[in-house]
N, C-alpha and C positions, 0 to 999 in steps of 0.2 A: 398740607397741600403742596409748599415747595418742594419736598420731600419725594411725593409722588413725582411730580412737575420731572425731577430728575432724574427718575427710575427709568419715563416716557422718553425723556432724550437720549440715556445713556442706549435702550434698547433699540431704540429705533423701529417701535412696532408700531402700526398706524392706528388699529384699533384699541392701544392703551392708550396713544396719545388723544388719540377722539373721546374716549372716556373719561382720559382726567381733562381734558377740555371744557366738556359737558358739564363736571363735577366743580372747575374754577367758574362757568356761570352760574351754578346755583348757588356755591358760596355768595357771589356780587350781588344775587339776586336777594337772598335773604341779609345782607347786611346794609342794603336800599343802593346801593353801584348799579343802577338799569344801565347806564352808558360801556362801564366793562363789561358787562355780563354778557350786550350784544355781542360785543365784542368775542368771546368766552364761544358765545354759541355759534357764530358763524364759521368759526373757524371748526366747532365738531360739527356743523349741519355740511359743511365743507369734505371735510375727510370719512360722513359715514354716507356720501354720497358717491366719495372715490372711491369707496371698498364696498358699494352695491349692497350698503347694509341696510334694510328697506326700514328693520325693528328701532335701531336708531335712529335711522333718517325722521318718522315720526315724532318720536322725541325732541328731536332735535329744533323740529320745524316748529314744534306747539310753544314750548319753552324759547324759543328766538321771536316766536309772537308775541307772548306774553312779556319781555324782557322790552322788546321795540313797544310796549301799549304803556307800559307804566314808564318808560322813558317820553313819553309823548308823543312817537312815531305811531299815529293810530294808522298812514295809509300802509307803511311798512309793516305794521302787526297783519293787516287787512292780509297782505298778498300773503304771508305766512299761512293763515288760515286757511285762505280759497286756496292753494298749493296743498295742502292738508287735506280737503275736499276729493282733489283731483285723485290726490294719491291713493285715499283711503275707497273710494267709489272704483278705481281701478283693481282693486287689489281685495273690495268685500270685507276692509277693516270696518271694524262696527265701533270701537271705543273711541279713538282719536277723532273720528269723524263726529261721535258726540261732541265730543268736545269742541271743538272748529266751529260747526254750527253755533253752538252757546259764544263763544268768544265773535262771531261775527254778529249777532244776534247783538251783543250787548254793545259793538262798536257800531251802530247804524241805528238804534231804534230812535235818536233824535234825529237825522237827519234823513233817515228813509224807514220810518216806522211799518209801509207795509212788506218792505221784502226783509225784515227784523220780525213781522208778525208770522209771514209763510219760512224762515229759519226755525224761527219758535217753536213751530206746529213740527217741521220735520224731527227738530230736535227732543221735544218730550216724549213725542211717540217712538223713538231711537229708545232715549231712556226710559222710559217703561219697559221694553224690550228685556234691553239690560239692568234693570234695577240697580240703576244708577245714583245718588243720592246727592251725590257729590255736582255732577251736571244737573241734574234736573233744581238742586239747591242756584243757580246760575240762574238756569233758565225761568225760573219762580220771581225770579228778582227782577228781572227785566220786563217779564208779563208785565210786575205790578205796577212796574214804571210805566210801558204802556199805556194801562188801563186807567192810570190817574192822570195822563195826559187828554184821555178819553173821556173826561170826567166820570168815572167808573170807580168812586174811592172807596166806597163797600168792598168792592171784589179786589180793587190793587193793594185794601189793609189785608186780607184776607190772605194772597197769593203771598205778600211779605212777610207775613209772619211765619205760614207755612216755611218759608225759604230761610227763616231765620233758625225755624224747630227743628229742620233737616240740616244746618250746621251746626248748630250748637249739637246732636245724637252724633254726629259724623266726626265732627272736629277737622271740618272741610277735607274730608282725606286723606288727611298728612303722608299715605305709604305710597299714595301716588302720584309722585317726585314733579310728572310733566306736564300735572293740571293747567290747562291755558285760564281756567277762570282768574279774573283782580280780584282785587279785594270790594263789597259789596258796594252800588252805588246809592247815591243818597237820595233815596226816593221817600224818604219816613217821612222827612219835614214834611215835605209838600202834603204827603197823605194825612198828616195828622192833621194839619192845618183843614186842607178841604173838609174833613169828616168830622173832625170837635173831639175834645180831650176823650169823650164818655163813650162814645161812638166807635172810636180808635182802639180804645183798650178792650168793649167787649170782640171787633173783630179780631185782635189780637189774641183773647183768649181763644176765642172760637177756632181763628187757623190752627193753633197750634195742635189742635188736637187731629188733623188731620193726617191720616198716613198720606204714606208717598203717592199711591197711585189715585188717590181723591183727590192729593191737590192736583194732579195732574190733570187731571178730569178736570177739575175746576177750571183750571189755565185752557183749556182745551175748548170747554164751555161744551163739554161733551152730555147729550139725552137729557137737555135739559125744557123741551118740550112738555108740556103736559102730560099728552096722551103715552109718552114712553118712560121721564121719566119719575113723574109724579101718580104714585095708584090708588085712587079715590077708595077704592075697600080693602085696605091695609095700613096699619100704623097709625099713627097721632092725628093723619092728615084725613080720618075717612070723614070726617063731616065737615069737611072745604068742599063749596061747591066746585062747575067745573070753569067759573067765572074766576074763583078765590085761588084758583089751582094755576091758571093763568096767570092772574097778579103774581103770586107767587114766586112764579119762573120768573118773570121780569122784573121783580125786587132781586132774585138770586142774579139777575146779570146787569144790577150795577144803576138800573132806574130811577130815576128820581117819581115822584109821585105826579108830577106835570109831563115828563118824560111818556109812562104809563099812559097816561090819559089819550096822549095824543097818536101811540101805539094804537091802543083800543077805539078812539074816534071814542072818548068820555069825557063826563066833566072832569077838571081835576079835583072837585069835590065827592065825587063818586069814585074815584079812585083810591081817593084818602081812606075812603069807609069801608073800601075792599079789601084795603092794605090792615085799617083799624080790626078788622073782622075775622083776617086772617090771624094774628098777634094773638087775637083773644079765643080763637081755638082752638091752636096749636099752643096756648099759654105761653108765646113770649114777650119779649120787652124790648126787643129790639130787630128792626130790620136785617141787620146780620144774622141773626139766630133763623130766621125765613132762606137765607142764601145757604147756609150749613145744612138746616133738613133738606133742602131743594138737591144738594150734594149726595145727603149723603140718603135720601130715596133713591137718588139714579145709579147710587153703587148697589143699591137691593137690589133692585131691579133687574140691573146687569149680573149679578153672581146668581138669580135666579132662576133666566134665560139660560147661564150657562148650564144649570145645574138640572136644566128639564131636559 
């Protein structure tokens, strides 16, 4: 890198110097230097700003976000981002702007959880788009911290695992240098904790098995209706009544059994038996495995729709 460093002075060209700029904060950044890195990058979001370079300037801005968040500058990552927004929205980039979303998304969902919920929503539905794995792996993580904030710890073990299944196939992108995602936050304790060891691991099995655009769905909390996305004369579920078929849905988004009840204006004792009822229809063992069929009907459903 010195090496370069001196090719950059000796020539005196601005977009090598912006380059090996760019290339001295990701070194800082992978050897844990967040303080030079800003450094590194301000100086290339600087020169690929003077030389009207729009493809760097992007780069430039996501990774000088990312640099100012893991140094502790979360309002300086912030303006990174929404600068990212502005620029990408002006100019009809679809990728960077994933990304921005997800990194704002994840710096706000504790202290203004609903404009982190309306990021969320813009940002999956971006990555679905783009079949994204890498962002929506991001945005999955932060749902489930949400949702267990929500007392929602069915669906936030659910959306975490997922996000866990989609890094570990991805190997977080590694060829894509200007990813603004951090490294994952700690939402597990809390989730295991709220759900119980047995509880935890079967939602864990269960997310995993989820491709991209289900868990997406799932975050999304997308045709999860009865009437649209559960079909009483098809599949495992055709002998849930349309009482069982209801439960159901509300078990899939995160209910508790007293929750349910007061949904439906029931007892919580007749809600138990509706939940008990459903289990031993569908032959499961656990309230998670009602959240996964509830998913993954409404992905039939929807591929059928399109396919009529």
């Amino acid at each position: 890198m010195s090496q370069a460093r001196k090719i950059a002075a000796r020539t005196a060209d601005p977009i090598l110097d912006q380059l090996v700029s760019h290339a001295e904060g990701q070194l800082s950044l992978a050897v844990g230097d967040e303080t030079m890195a800003v450094t590194h990058f301000e100086t290339a979001l600087a020169a690929s700003r003077a030389a009207a370079d729009l493809d760097n300037e992007f780069v430039n801005l996501l990774t000088l976000g990312l640099a100012r968040w893991r140094s502790g500058n979360e309002p300086g990552a912030i303006t990174c981002f929404e600068e990212t927004l502005v620029l990408a929205e002006k100019c009809g980039e679809s990728v960077c702007r994933a990304e921005a979303l997800a990194g704002l998304a994840a710096l706000t969902w504790q202290d203004q959880p609903a404009r982190a919920a309306y990021l969320l929503d813009q940002c999956l539905r971006l990555s679905r788009e783009l079949n994204d794995p890498a962002t929506t792996a991001s945005c999955l993580e932060t749902a489930a911290s949400l949702a267990a904030t929500e007392l929602r710890p069915q669906h936030a073990a659910l959306l975490h695992s997922a996000a866990e299944s989609l890094r570990e196939t991805m190997e977080t992108d590694r060829h894509r240098p200007h990813t603004c995602q951090p490294e994952p936050n700690n939402s597990e304790r809390r989730i295991r904790l709220d759900l119980g060891e047995r509880s935890y691991d079967e939602a864990n099995r269960d997310g995993r098995t989820l491709t991209l655009h289900a868990a997406i769905a799932l975050a999304l909390r997308e045709d999860q209706s009865p009437a649209r996305a559960l079909n009483p004369g098809t599949g495992t579920g055709a002998n849930l009544t349309p009482r069982e078929l209801q439960v159901a849905d509300l078990v899939s988004q995160g209910l508790s059994n007293k929750a349910i009840a007061e949904r439906l204006m029931i007892s919580q004792r007749t809600a138990q038996g509706h939940v008990e009822h459903t289990l031993s229809k569908l032959g499961f063992t656990s309230r998670v495995q009602i959240a996964a069929w509830v998913i993954k009907q409404a992905n039939t459903g929807q591929r059928n729709e399109h396919s009529a």
